[in-house]
N, C-alpha and C positions, 0 to 999 in steps of 0.2 A: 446592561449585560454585566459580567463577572469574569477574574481570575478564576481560576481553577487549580489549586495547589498539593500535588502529592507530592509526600515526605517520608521516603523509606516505607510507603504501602506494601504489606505482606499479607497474604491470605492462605493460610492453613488449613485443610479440611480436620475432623474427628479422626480420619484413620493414617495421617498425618501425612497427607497429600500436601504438597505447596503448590499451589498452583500458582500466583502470583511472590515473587522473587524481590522485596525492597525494590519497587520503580520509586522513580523521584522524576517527576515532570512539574512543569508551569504550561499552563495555556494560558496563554494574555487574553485578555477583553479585547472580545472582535474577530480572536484565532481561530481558524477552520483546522483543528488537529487530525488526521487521521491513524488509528490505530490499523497495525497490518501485522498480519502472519496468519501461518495454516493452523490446521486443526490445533485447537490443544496447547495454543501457546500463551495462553492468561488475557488476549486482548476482552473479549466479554466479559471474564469476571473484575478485570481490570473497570470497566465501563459501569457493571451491575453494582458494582462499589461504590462509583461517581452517584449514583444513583440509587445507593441506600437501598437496593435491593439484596444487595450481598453484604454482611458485616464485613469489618478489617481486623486481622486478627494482628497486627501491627502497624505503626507509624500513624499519619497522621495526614488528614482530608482537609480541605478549606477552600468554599463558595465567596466568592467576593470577602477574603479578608476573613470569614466564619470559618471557626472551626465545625465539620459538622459529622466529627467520627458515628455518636451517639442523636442527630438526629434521623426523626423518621422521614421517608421518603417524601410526602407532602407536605412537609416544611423546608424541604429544599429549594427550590423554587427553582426548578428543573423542570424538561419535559422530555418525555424518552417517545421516539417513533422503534416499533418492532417491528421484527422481520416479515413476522405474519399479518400485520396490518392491525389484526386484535381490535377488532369494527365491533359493533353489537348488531348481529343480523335484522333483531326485529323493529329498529329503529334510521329513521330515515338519513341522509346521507349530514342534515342541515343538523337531526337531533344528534346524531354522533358529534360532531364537531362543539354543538352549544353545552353537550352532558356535564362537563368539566365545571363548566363556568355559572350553571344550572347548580349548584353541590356548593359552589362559592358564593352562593345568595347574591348574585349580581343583579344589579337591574337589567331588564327586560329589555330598554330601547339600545343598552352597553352591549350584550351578549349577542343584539341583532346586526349591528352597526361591525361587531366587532367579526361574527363570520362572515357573514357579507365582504367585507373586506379582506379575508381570509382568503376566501372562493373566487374571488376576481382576482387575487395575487397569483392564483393556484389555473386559473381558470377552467371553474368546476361550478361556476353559479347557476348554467343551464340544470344539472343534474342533483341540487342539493333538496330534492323531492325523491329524488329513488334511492331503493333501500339497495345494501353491498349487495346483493347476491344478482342485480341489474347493472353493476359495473366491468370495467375491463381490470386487468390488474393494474396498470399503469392511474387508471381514476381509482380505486383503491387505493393504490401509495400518494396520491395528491390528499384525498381523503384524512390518510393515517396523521400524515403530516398537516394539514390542517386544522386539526384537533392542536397538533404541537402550538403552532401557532400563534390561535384563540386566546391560551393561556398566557402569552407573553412573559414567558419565563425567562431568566436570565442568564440560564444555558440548553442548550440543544443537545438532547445524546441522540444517537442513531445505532440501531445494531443491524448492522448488514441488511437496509430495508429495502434494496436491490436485487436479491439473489433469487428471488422468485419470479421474475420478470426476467421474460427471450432479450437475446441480446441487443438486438435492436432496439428497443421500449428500454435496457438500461442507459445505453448511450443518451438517449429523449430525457429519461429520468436523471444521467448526470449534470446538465446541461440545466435543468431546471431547478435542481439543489443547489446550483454555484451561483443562480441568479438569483434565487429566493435568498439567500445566505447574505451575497452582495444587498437587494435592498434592505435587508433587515439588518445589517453587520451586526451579525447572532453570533456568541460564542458557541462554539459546536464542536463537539466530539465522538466522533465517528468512526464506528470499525467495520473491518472489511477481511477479508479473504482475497478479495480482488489487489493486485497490486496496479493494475491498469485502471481503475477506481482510485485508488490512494492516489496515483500520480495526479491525474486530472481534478481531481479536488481540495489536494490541504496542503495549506500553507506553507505546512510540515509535518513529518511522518513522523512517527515510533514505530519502527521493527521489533516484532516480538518473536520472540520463540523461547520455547520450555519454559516460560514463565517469568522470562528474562527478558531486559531491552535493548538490546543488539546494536540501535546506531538512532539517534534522533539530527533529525536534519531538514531541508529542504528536499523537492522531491528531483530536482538536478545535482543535488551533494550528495544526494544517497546514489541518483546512478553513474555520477561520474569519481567518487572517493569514497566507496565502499569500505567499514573500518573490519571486515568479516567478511570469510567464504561465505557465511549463510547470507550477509545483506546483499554481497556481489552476485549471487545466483537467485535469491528471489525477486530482488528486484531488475526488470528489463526484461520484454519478451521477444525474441526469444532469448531464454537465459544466458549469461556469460556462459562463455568457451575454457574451460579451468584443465590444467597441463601440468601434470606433474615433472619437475626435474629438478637441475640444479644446477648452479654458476661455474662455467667453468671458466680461468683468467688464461689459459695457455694460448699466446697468439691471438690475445684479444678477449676482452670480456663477453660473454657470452650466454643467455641461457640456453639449455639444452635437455630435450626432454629425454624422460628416462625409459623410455618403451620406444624409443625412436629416434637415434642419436644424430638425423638427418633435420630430424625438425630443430632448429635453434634461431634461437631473435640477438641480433644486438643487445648489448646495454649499453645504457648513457652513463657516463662517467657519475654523476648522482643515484644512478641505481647499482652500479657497481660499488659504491664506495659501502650504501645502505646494507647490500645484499652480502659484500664480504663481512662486513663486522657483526651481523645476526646469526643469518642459516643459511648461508650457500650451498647445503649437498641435501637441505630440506624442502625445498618449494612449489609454492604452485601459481603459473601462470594465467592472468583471470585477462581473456581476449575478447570485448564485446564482437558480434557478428556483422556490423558493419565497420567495425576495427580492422576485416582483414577484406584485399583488395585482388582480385585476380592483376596477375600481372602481365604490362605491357609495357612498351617502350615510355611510356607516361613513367612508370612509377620505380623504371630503373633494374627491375630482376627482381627475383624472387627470393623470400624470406624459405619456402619448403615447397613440396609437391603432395598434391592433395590428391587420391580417388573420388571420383563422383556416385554417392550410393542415389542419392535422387533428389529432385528439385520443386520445389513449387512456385508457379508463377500464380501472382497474384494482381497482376495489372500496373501496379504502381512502382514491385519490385520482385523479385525473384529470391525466395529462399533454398539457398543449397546444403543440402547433408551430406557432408565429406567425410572421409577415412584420413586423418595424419595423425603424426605424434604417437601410433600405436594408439588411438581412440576416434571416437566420433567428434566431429565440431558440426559448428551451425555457421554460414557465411550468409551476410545478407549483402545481396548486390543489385545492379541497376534491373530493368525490365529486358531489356534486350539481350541479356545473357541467358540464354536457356543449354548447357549442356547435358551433354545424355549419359545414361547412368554409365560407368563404367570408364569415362574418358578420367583424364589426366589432368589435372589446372595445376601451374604452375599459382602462387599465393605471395601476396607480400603482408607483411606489418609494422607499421609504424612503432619503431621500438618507444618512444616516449607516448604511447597511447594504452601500453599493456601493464596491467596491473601485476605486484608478485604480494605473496602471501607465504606465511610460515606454514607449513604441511601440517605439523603439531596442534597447536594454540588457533591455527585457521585466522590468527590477528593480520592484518593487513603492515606490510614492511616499507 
């Protein structure tokens, strides 16, 4: 397996589009990276670039210690699985897998030895006589990626080869890339859309958006120290709880929201000291949803008083959509709380659990 080294990578279209913004990443040998963000945010062309299917109109690429701005995409010694799986329909499940290696004048008893081993990794060896259009999707995506395989390249890309498979079959499907990845410790780099995909799979994340890379980390350091409104709301579902207001020190430090001057949290003397010397009358409070606690003699009184617009019980826990602060939040709580729309809950929150943010710059304080 391989490094993976971008250096100030930049990708300018003709009609002077930037889609990709100077990223500078390392994947180490052996890293399961995942790339994340919504439409439009550079993660695929970021990836088509690893993969010499997009040129770099700036900085600089390197495969194990190679530079490889200027080579072609078969002298990388890469393998890319697609979204669409990109099978050859009239060719059987064994000869898709072997075509690769077949083009690579390999011998015969290599190339058999070598899917074989594939397909019991995968376990698809019953099926490597039927052609795609006799598969399910789920045995298509073992398929797609077994072709990767074959090849034993020295990195793995992946472009969102999930997204076409019902949820259930991605769960199966995640579950089965973290264990093929573990036996093979494949360097791999993977994008997604999914940020519940990103979390369950890589090592560590890159946040993208507009072309930019918003916060690299572990997939606990992104949801618990978000360095950005954009990281702290896309990543965690349901999304953080974000409250506009600002500190105020009169008879105690305080935030206070600014559409509801009822809603307000404590600060710790370390948020007070951070929050006075930044932006005290600019902020925004970022609350994950099991951050906040209906409250009872347990947890001492209440931080605000919340309307209940409606709830969903979901067996293992109950998600509530409230009115405070002059906005909607998201509360996740235990199973056995089901109130009814329209009632009153009293809320607490742990003031050293809320995150604050510059309203401006959206940088995390």
């Amino acid at each position: 397996m391989a490094r993976v080294t971008l250096e100030g990578v930049r990708k300018v279209y003709d009609n002077g589009f930037v889609a990709v913004h100077g990223v500078d990443l390392v994947v180490e040998d052996g890293e399961f990276v995942v790339l994340v963000g919504p439409s439009g945010s550079g993660k695929s062309t970021t990836l088509r670039i690893i993969a010499g299917l997009e040129s770099l109109s700036d900085g600089q690429l390197s495969i194990g210690g190679r530079v490889v701005n200027d080579v072609p995409p078969n002298e990388r010694d890469i393998a890319m699985v697609f979204q669409s799986y990109a099978l050859y329909p009239h060719m059987s499940v064994y000869e898709n897998m072997a075509f690769a290696l077949h083009l690579r004048k390999l011998p015969g008893k290599e190339i058999e030895a070598r899917v074989r081993e594939a397909a019991n990794i995968l376990g698809i060896t019953a099926v490597l006589e039927r052609r795609p259009k006799q598969l399910s999707g789920g045995q298509r995506q073992r398929v797609a990626i077994g072709r990767a395989i074959v090849r034993q390249p020295r990195v793995f890309l992946f472009d969102e080869p999930l997204s076409n498979l019902d949820a259930k079959l991605r769960v199966q499907m995640r579950r089965e890339i973290a264990r093929i990845r573990r036996d093979l410790k494949a360097t791999v780099v993977y994008v997604t859309h999914d940020q519940v995909e990103a979390m369950t799979l890589g090592d560590r994340i890159v946040v993208m958006n507009e072309g930019r890379v918003e916060q690299i980390g572990s997939p606990l350091e992104l949801y618990d120290h978000p360095r950005t409104l954009f990281v702290a709301t896309f990543i965690g579902s349901p999304a953080m709880n974000l409250i506009e207001g600002s500190a105020s020190f009169d008879g105690g430090a305080r935030f206070v929201a600014t559409d509801d001057r009822a809603f307000s949290v404590p600060l710790t003397a370390a948020q007070a000291e951070r929050l006075a010397a930044v932006a005290p009358e600019r902020l925004v409070a970022g609350i994950r949803p099991e951050d906040f606690h209906v409250a009872d003699s347990a947890t001492g009184g209440s931080t605000l008083s919340a309307i209940v617009d409606a709830s969903e019980p979901l067996g293992n826990e109950v998600l509530l959509y409230l009115r405070a602060g002059g906005q909607d939040i998201t509360v996740r709580s235990g199973p056995h709380v089901l109130p009814r729309s329209g009632d009153r809950l009293p809320l607490h929150v742990d003031p050293t659990r809320v995150h604050y943010f510059d309203r401006v710059s959206g940088r995390s304080i």
